[in-house]
C-alpha positions in Angstrom: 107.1 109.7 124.4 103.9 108.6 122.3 100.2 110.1 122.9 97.5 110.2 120.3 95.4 112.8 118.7 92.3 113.1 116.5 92.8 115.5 113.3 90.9 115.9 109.8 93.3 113.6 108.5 92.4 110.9 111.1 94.5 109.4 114.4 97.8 110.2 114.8 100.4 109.0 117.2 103.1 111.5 118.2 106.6 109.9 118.0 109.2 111.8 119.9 112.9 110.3 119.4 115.9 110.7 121.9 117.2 112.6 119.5 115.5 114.7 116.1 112.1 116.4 115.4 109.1 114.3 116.5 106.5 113.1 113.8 103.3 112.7 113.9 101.9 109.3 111.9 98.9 107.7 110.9 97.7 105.8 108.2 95.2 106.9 105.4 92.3 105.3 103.7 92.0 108.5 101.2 91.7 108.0 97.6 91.9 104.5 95.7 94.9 102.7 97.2 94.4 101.5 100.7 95.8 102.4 103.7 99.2 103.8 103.1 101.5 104.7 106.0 102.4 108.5 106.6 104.2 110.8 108.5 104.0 114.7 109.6 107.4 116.2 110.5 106.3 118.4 113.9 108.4 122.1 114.7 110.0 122.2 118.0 106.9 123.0 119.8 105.3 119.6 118.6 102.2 121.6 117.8 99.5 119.6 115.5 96.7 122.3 115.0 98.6 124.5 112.8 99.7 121.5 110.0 98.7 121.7 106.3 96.0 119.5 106.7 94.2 120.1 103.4 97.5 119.8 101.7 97.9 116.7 103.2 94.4 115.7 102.5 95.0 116.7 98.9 98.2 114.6 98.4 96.9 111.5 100.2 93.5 111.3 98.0 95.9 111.6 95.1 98.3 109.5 95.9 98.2 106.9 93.0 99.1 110.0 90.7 101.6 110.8 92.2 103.0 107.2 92.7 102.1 106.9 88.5 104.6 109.9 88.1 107.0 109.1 90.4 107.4 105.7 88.6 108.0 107.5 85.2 110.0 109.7 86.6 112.2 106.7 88.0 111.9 104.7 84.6 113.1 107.8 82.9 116.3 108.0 85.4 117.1 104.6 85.7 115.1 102.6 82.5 112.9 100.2 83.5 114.6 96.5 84.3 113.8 93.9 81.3 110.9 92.0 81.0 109.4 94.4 83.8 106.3 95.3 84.6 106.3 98.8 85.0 104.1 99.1 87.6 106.3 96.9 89.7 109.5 99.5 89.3 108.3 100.8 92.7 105.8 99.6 95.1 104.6 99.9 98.8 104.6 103.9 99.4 105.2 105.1 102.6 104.6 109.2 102.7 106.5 112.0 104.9 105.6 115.7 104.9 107.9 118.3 105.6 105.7 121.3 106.3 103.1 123.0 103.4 105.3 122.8 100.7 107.6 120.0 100.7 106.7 116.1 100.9 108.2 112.8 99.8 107.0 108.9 98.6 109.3 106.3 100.2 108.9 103.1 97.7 109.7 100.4 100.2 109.7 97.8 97.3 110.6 97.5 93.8 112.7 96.1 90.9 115.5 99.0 90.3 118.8 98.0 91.9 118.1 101.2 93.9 115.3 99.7 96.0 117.6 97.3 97.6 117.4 97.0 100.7 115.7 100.2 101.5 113.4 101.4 98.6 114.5 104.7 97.4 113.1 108.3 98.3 111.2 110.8 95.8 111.2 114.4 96.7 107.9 117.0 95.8 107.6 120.4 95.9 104.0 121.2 95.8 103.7 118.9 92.7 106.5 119.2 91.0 109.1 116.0 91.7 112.5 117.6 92.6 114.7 114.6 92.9 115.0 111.1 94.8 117.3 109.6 97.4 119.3 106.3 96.6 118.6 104.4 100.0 120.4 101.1 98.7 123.9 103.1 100.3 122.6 103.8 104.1 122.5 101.3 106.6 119.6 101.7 108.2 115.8 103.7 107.2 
């Protein structure tokens, strides 16, 4: 099932899976990169009018920041491949929000071995990074 809604952070379509929580998604034109795919993880009830929207907002308009530190974090975890470009580590950020606290970055691109085939997954809480997922070991995003 898929309907649309207007909210502060734009149009979203609702996607409800056979199985799983239903997201809501969109795509942003907030801050300086343009439009960048996200996601809103819905409860059980699918409700839309209660989500962090200002948090959201927040993350989305900063999004470059947080890609900047996200890449050093990565760098730091893994070094950065030889006769790299750094900015090129990670690329084509696809976001998911959890609820008000927690959110994450999907890099669909990049130069680590981790980013094959996948990209790889960093974690937030609030601003703090918390960790990453290696998506190079699952079969399918």
């Amino acid at each position: 099932m898929t309907n649309r809604i207007l909210t502060p952070v734009g149009e979203l379509t609702i996607h409800q899976p056979a199985e799983g929580p239903a997201f809501a998604q969109g795509t942003s034109k907030e801050g300086e990169t343009a439009s960048i795919f996200f996601s809103i993880q819905l409860d059980e009830q699918n409700r839309t009018e209660h989500l962090p929207y200002g948090f959201i907002r927040e993350k989305l308009r900063h999004l470059d920041r947080y890609c900047r530190d996200a890449r050093q974090f990565l760098i730091a975890e893994f070094g950065c491949p030889p006769g790299e470009d750094e900015a090129a580590v990670v690329s084509h950020p696809e976001v998911t929000f959890w609820d008000d606290l927690y959110w994450s970055v999907r890099f669909a691109e990049g130069t680590l071995d981790i980013c094959r085939p996948h990209g790889v997954l960093v974690h937030w809480k609030g601003e703090q990074i918390i960790g990453y997922d290696d998506l190079s070991v699952v079969e399918k995003v």
